[in-house]
N, C-alpha and C positions, 0 to 999 in steps of 0.2 A: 624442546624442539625435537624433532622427530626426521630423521635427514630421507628422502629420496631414495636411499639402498634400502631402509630398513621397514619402507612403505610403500608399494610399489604404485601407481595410478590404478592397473586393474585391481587391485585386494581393495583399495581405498574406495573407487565405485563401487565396488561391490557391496559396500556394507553401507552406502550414503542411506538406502530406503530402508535398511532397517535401524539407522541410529536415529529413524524421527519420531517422534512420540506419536502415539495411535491417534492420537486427536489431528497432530499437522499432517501426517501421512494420508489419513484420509478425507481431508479439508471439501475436494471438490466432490465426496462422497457424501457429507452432513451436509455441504450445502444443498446438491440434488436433493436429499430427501427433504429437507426443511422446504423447498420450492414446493415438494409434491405433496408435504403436510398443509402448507398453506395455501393450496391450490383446493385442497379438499376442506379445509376447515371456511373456505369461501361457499363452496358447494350448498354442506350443509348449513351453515349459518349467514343466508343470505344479507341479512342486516349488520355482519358482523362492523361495517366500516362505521355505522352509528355511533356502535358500541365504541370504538377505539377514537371516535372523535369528540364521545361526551366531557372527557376531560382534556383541556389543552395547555400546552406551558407555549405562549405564543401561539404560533402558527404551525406548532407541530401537536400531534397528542401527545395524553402523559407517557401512556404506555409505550411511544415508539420514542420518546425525548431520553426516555431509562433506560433502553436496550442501546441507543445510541452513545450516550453516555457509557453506560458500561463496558462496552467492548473496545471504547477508547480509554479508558480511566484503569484496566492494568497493564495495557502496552505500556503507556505513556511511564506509569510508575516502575515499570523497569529501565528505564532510561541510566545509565550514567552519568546526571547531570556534571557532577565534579570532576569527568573526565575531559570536560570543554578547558580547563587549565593546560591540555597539552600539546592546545592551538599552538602555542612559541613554539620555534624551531620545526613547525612542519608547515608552512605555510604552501611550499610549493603544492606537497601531497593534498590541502584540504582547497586550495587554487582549483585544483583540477576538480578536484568534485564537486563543487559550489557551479565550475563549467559547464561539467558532464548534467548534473543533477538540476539547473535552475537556468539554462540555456538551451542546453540542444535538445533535453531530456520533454519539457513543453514545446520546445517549436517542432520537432520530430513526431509528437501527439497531434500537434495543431495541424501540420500537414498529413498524416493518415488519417485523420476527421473527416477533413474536409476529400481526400480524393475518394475516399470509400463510401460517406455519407453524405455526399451532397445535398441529396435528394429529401435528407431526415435532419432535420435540423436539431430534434429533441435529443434524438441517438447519440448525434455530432456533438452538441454540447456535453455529453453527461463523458463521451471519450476526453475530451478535453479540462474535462475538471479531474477525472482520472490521472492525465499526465502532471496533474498542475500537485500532484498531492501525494509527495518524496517521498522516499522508504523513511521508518522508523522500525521497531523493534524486530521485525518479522524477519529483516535482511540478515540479522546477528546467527538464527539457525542455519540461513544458507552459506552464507562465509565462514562458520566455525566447519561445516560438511566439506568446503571445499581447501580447505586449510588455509584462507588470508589470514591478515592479522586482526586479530581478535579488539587489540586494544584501540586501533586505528581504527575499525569498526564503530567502538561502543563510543567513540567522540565524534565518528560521521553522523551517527543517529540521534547524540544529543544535539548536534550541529543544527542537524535538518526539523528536527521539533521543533526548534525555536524560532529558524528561519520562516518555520510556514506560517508562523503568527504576523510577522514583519511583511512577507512576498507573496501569500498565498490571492488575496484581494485584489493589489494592485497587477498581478498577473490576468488570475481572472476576468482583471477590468480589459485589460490588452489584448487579450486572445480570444474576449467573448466580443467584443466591442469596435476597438480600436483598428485592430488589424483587420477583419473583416470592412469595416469602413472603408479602408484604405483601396481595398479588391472590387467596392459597389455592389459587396453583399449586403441585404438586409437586416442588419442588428435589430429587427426589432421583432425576429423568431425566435430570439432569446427568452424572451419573455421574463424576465424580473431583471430588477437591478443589483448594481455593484452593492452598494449597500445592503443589500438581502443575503448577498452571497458573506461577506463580511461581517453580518452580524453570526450567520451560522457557523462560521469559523470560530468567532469569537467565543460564542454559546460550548461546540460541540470540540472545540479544542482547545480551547483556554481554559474552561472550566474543568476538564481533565489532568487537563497538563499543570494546571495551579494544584489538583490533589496531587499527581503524582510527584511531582518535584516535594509537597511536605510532608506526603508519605514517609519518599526514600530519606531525605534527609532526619525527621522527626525518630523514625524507626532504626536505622544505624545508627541514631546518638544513642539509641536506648539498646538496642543489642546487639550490633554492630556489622558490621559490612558481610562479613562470612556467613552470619546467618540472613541476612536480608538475600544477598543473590545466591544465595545457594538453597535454603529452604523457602523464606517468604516470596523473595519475584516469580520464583518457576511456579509455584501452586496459585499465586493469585493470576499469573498469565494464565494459565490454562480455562481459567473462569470466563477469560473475553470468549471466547468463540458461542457461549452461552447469549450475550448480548448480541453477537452478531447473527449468526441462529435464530434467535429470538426475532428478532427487525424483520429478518428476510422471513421468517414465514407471516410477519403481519402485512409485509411489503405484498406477498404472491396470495394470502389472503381479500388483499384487495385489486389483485389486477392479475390475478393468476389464469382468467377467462383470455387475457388480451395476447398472454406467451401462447396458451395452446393453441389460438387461433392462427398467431403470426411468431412459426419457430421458424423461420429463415430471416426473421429480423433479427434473433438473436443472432444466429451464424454471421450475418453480415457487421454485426459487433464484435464477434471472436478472430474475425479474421484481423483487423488490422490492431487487434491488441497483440495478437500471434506474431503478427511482423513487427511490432514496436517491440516488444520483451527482446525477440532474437538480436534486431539491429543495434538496439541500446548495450545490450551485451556485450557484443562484437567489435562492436565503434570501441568502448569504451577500456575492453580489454586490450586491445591492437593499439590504442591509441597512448594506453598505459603502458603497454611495452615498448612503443617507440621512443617514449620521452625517459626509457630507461631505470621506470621504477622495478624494483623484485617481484615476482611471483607472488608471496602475497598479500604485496601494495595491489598490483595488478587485480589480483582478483578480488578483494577488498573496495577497490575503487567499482571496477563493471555490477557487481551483486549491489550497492547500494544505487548504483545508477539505473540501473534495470529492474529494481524493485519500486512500487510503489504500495502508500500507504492509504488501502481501500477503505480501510473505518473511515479517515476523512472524507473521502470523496462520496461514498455512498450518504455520513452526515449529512456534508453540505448539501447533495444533489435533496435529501428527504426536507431538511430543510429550508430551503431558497425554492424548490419544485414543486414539493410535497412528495408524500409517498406514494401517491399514484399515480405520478408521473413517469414519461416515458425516459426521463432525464437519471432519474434514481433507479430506472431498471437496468441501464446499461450502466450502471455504476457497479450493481451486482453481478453483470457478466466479468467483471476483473478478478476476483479473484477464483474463479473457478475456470477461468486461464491461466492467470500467475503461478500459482502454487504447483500444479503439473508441469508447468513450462520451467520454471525455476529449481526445478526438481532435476530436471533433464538437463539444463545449465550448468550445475555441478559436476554432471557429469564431462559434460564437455569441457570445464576450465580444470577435470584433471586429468585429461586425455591431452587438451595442449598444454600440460606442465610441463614434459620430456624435451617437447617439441620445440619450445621456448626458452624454457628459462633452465638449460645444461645442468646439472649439477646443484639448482636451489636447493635451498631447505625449506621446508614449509613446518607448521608447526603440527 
């Protein structure tokens, strides 16, 4: 632990953007260029979409079923799974985020959809499978940067993997579906079913989440927990962004004519992810400290709340959409919001530590 006198907020911010490794620091920099590689690799190789749909696993290609896969399959194996044993005794704290994360955090998405995108139903939907698809490992950088607790962290994120195996469909069903029913809007600009979207969950996150749960277990029984998160999880996470990388430039390979044509359709996507990151935050930090938990429980709770988990959503949207859908484009406008936004976020939960929580310690 590291007390408040001995770490000031401004020295703390000060070093958040250089303690991220060059790969997450410049996230929304690889994915710009991987847009403008696969923008160009369309150009010249007109036929390319033949080529990536010669082979198919399903309804998706091979080539874009392995990029998807990958860049879920070593988040996932960084997971904690053994730390879900330390559910007893904190029920109130993981209460509140099952709340924040699986309540207001989709209905809060499902309402800036629909007021911003009324008019785009493809856009609408793919924000909404965005909110529907929880933080997992990516939120662990941003709360170790802002000093929550680390440990409360790594069981929010085994939490939430698992959960979206159980919630993620049945949500989908309700927010693509049901709820709109209820308002006399058309469910049938959806265009696929619950079952489509369910099976790709099941595909593009079960079948990761079953390697990495016998990864980490298989590999700690053989050389043990120190070396697994300290050398093997960090070098094999760094590999995801290769698979996501990968997707999005066969993604903008095939539809990379339809951004340059219409870039205010992206903007009209960034904008209510902009306002969903800030308010999910805010809500969640404010609402954390009212009910009394520490600084950082508090911030611990708002970073997993306000994070989400775009390998899924972009899966799912490629696919139950396909990849050249406009559903799987704005799945890709998430993280080249998140990650700058989330960035800037840390800054702010250690600017109101002073302000809040007198005297905490953070770690």
């Amino acid at each position: 632990m590291v007390s408040q006198a001995q770490s000031s907020p401004s020295e703390s911010a000060g070093t958040v953007f250089q303690r991220l490794s060059l790969l997450d620091r410049f996230l929304p920099v690889w994915i710009f260029l991987a847009m403008g590689a696969g923008v160009l690799l369309g150009a010249i190789f007109p036929d390319i979409q033949d080529t990536f749909d010669s082979l198919r696993i399903d309804t998706v290609s091979l080539p874009i079923a392995v990029g998807l896969l990958w860049m879920m399959y070593p988040v996932l194996a960084k997971v904690k799974y053994e730390e879900l044993g330390r559910l007893r005794g904190h029920y109130r704290l993981f209460g509140v985020s099952i709340l924040q994360n699986w309540i207001i955090g989709p209905a809060l998405m499902f309402g800036l959809a629909w007021l911003f995108l009324s008019d785009k139903p493809e856009y609408r939907t793919g924000l909404i499978i965005v909110g529907l698809a929880r933080c997992i490992a990516m939120v662990l950088i941003w709360n170790m940067l802002a000093g929550g607790n680390n440990e409360d962290c790594a069981v929010l994120v085994a939490l939430n993997s698992v959960f979206q195996i159980i919630m993620y469909s049945p949500l989908a069903y309700f927010y693509l579906t049901v709820v709109p029913d209820l308002f006399g809007a058309d469910t049938a600009e959806v265009g696929v079913t619950m079952g489509e979207i369910a099976k790709s969950v099941l595909i593009f996150l079960g079948i990761p989440l079953a390697a990495g749960i016998i990864t980490r277990f298989s590999l700690i029984q053989r050389r043990g927990r120190e070396w697994y998160d300290g050398t093997f999880a960090p070098s094999l996470g760094r590999t995801a962004i290769i698979g996501l990388l990968f997707t999005i430039v066969v993604m903008f390979s095939m539809q990379g004519e339809k951004i340059v044509d219409r870039p205010l359709d992206v903007l009209r996507i960034a904008i209510p992810l902009l306002i969903y990151f800030a308010l999910m935050f805010g809500l969640s930090f404010f609402l954390s400290h009212r009910m009394g938990f520490r600084y950082d429980e508090s911030a611990t709770l708002s970073f997993t709340a306000a994070s989400n988990n775009f390998e899924l959503a972009i899966a799912v949207a490629v696919g139950a959409f396909g990849i050249q859908s406009s559903e799987a484009l704005a799945t890709v406008v998430g993280p080249l919001i998140e990650v700058p936004v989330l960035i800037g976020l840390v800054y702010v939960a250690l600017w109101l530590r002073p302000k809040l929580f007198k005297g905490a310690a953070v770690k």
